[in-house]
C-alpha positions as CSV (number, residue, x, y, z in Angstrom):
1,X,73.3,78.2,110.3
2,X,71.9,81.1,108.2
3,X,73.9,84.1,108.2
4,X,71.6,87.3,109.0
5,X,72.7,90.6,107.6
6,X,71.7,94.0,108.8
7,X,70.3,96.2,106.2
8,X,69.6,100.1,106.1
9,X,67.8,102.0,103.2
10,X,71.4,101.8,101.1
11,X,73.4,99.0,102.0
12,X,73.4,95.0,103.1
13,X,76.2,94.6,105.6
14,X,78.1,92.5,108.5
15,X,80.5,94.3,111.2
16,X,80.9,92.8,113.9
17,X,83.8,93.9,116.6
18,X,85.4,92.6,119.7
19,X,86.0,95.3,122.1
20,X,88.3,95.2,125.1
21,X,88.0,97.5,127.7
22,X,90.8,97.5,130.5
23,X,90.0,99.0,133.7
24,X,93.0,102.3,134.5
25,X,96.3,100.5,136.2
26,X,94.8,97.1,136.3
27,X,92.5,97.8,139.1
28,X,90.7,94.5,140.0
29,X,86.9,96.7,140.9
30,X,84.4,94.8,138.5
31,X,82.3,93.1,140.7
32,X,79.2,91.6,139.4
33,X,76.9,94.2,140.2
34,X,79.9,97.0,138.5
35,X,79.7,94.7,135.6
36,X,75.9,93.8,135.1
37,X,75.6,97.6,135.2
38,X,78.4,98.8,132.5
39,X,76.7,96.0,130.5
40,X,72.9,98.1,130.7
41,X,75.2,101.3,130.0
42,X,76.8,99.6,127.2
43,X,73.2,98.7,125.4
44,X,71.6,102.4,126.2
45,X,74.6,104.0,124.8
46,X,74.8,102.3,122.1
47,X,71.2,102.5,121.0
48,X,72.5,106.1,120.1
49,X,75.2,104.9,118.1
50,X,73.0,102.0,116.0
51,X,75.3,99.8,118.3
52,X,73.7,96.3,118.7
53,X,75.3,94.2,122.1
54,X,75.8,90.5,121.2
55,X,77.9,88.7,124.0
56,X,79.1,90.5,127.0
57,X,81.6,88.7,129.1
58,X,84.2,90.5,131.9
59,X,86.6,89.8,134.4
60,X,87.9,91.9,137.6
61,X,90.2,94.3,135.3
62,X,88.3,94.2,131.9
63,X,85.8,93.8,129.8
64,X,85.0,92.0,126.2
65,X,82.5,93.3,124.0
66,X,81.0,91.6,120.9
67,X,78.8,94.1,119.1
68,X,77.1,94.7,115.4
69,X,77.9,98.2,114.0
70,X,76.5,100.2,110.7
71,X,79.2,101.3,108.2
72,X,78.1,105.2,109.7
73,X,79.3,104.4,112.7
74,X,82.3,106.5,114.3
75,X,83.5,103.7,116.4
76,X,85.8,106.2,118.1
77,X,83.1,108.7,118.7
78,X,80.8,105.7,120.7
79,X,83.9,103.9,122.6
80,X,84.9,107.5,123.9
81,X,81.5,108.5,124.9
82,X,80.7,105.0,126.3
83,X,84.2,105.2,128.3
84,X,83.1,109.2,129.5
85,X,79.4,108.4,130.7
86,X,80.3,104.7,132.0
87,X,83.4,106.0,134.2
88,X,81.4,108.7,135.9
89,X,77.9,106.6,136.2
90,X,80.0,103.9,138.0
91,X,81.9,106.2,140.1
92,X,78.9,108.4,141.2
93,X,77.0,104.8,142.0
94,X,79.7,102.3,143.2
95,X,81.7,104.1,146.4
96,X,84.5,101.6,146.1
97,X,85.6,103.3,142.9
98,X,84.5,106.8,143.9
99,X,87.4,109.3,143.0
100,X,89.5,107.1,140.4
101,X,90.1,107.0,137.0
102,X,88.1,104.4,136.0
103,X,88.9,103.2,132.0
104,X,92.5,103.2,130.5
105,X,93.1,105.4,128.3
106,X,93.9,102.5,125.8
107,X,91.4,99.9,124.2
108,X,91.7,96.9,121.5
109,X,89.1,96.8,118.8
110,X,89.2,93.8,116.6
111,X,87.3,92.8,113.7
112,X,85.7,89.4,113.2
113,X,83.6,87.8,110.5
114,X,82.6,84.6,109.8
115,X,84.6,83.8,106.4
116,X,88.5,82.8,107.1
117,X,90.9,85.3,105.6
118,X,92.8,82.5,103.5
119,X,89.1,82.4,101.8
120,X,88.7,86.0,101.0
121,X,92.3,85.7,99.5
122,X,91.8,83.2,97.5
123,X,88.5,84.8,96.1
124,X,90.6,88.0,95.2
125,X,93.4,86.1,93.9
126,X,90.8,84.1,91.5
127,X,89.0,87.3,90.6
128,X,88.9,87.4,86.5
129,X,91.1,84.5,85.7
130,X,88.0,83.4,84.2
131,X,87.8,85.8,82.2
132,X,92.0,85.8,80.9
């Protein structure tokens, strides 16, 4: 398997991030048509963002997110105004979850990559022994 990398007219770079998204008080409301649609929200939001969706998955409570980002990216800026404009598009389209807070106020954000930690340690470690 070839590892692609996103370019832009500076840099060569891989971010990658799983998001999880956890619907306010544990609510069980994502259906599949609630989810299909916070999935197209996701992707037209995030065009704004340079966000790129690569796996979408949810359950009735939450949702995970695996996504590509640029190094410009305010993460926090696109997770709050994907939270804002998702919670009231659903609400205004989806009467079972008119009038509720939709999104907790929390999220996790993890970073993944495709090189095993141990391995970027022992790179560093090994950096200019060579050269002692």
């Amino acid at each position: 398997m070839v590892m692609q990398l996103d370019t832009n007219k500076r840099s060569v770079f891989l971010l990658r991030y799983h998001l999880i998204l956890v619907v306010k008080d544990g609510k069980k409301v994502i259906t599949q048509a609630i989810g299909n649609r916070l999935k197209e929200i996701f992707e037209n939001i995030g065009k704004n963002h340079y966000i790129i969706l690569e796996e979408w998955g949810y359950e009735e409570d939450h949702v995970h997110v695996l996504f590509r980002a640029r190094p410009s990216t305010c993460l926090s800026k696109f997770i709050n105004a994907y939270k804002s404009a998702s919670s009231r598009m659903i609400k205004d389209e989806f009467s079972e979850v008119k009038g509720q807070h939709f999104w907790s106020m929390n999220y996790c954000l993890l970073t993944t990559g495709n090189v095993l930690e141990e391995v970027i340690k022992r790179y560093i470690e090994n950096q200019g022994k060579e050269h002692a």
